[in-house]
C-alpha positions in Angstrom: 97.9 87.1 84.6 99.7 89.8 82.5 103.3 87.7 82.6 101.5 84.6 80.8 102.0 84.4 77.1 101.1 82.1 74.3 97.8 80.8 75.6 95.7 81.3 72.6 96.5 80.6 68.9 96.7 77.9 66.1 99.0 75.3 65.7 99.5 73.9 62.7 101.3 70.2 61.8 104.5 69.3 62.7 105.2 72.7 64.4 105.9 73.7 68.1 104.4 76.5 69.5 106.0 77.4 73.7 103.1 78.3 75.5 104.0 79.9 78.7 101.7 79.9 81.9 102.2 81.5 85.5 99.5 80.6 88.2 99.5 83.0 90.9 97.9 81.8 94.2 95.6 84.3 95.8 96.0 84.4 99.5 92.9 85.7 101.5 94.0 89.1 103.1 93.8 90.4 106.5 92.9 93.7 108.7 95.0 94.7 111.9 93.5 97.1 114.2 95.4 99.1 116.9 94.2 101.2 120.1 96.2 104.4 121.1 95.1 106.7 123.4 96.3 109.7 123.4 96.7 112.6 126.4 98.4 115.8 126.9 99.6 115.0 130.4 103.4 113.5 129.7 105.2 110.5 129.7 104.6 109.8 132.9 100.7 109.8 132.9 99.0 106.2 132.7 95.6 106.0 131.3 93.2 104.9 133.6 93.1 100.5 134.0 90.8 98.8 132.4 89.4 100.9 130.3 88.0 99.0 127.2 86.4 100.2 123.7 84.1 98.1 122.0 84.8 97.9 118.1 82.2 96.5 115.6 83.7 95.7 112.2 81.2 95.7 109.5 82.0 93.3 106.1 80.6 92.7 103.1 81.5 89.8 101.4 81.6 89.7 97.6 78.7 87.1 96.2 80.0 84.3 95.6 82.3 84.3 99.2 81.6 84.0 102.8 83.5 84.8 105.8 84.2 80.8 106.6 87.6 80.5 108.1 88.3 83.8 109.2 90.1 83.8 112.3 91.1 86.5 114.9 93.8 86.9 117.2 94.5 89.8 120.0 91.0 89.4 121.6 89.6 86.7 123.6 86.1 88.6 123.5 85.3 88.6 119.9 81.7 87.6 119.0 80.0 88.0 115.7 77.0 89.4 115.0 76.1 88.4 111.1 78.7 90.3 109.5 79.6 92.1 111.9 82.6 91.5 114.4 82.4 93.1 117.9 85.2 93.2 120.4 86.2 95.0 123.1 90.0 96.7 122.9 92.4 99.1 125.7 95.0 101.6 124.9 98.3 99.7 123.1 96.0 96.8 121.7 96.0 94.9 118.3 93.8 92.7 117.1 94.6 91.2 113.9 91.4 89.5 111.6 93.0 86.6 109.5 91.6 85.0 106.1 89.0 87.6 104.9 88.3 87.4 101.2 89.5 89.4 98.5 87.1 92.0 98.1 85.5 92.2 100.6 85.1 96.0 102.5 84.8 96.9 105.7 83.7 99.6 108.1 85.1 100.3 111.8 83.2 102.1 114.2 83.6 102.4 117.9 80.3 101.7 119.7 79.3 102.6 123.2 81.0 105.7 123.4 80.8 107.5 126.9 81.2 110.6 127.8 84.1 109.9 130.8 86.4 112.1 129.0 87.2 110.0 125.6 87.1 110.8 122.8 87.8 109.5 118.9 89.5 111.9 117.1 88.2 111.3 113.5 91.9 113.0 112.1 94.1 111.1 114.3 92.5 107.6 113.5 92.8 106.0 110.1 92.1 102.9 107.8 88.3 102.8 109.4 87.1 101.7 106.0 88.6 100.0 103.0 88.6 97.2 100.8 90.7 93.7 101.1 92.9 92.9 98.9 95.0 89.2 98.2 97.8 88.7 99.6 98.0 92.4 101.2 97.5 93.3 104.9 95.2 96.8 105.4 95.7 98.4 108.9 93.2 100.4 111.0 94.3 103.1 113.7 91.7 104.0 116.5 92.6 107.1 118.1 90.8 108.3 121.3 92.0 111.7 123.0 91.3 111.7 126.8 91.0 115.0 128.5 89.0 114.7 132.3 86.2 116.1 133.3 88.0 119.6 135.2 88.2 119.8 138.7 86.0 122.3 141.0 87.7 123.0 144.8 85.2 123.9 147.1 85.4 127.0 149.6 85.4 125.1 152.8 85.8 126.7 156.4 87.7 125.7 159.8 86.8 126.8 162.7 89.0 126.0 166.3 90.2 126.8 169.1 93.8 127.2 171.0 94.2 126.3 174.8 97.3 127.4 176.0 98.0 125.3 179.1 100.6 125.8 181.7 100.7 129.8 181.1 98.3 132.7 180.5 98.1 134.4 176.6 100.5 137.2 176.6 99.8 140.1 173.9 102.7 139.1 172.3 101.8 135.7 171.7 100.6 134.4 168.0 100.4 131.7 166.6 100.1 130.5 162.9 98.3 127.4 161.4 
């Protein structure tokens, strides 16, 4: 650590020498990914319910580490796969991936993609790779825009037929439906 001093030298008889030492404790970091979706119909649109992404977070660990104790919170459907962390996440979600070791990097990716009008917009999103760091929290964005398939109408005809009852059809008569 730069702020320690005096930690190598000689020291000769009868003299004092202050050696000054500062231990600073590295705390695994963590990652914190969030859901939007994003859709150009107002404030009062709601996406659809229920519609979940499934995220895979690749890691690699640094040699002499291991992912032991990490911990995740904001999903009850996480289920790792080797390295790799999958879990499913909707629109407004965090999760938050607790206790990974310094130096390890990581990749986000969003699996299972379907074409039912989502999509991830590469721009929007952000922090989909990076490295951890003690003591520091990195953040990931996901960022899917939804636009729905367009609607066709279709040409339809109706046919019927009027009974007048209780009079005969005068030429004046018309009638609007």
């Amino acid at each position: 650590d730069s702020s320690s001093t005096g930690l190598s030298g000689t020291v000769s008889e009868k003299t004092i020498k202050k050696v000054s030492a500062v231990n600073k404790i590295k705390v695994p970091g963590h990652l914190v990914i969030s859901k939007t979706v994003t859709h150009p119909f107002g404030a009062d649109y709601v996406i659809p319910a229920g519609k979940k992404f499934e995220i895979k977070v690749d890691f690699t660990v640094p040699a002499e580490k291991n992912l032991n104790g990490v911990t995740v919170s904001g999903t009850d459907n996480a289920v790792w796969e080797g390295k790799a962390l999958k879990f499913n996440v909707e629109h407004g979600q965090i999760v938050s991936i607790a206790n990974l070791p310094d130096g390890t990097t990581y990749t986000i990716t969003e699996t299972e993609i379907q074409n039912d009008g989502f999509t991830l917009d590469a721009t929007a999103s952000s922090g989909l790779s990076g490295t951890i760091k003690s003591n520091e929290t990195s953040s990931a964005a996901l960022v899917n825009n939804y636009t729905p398939a367009s609607v066709k109408g279709e040409e339809i005809t109706v046919t019927g037929t009027k009974n007048l009852v209780g009079r005969e059809w005068n030429a004046e008569d018309s009638f609007t439906f």
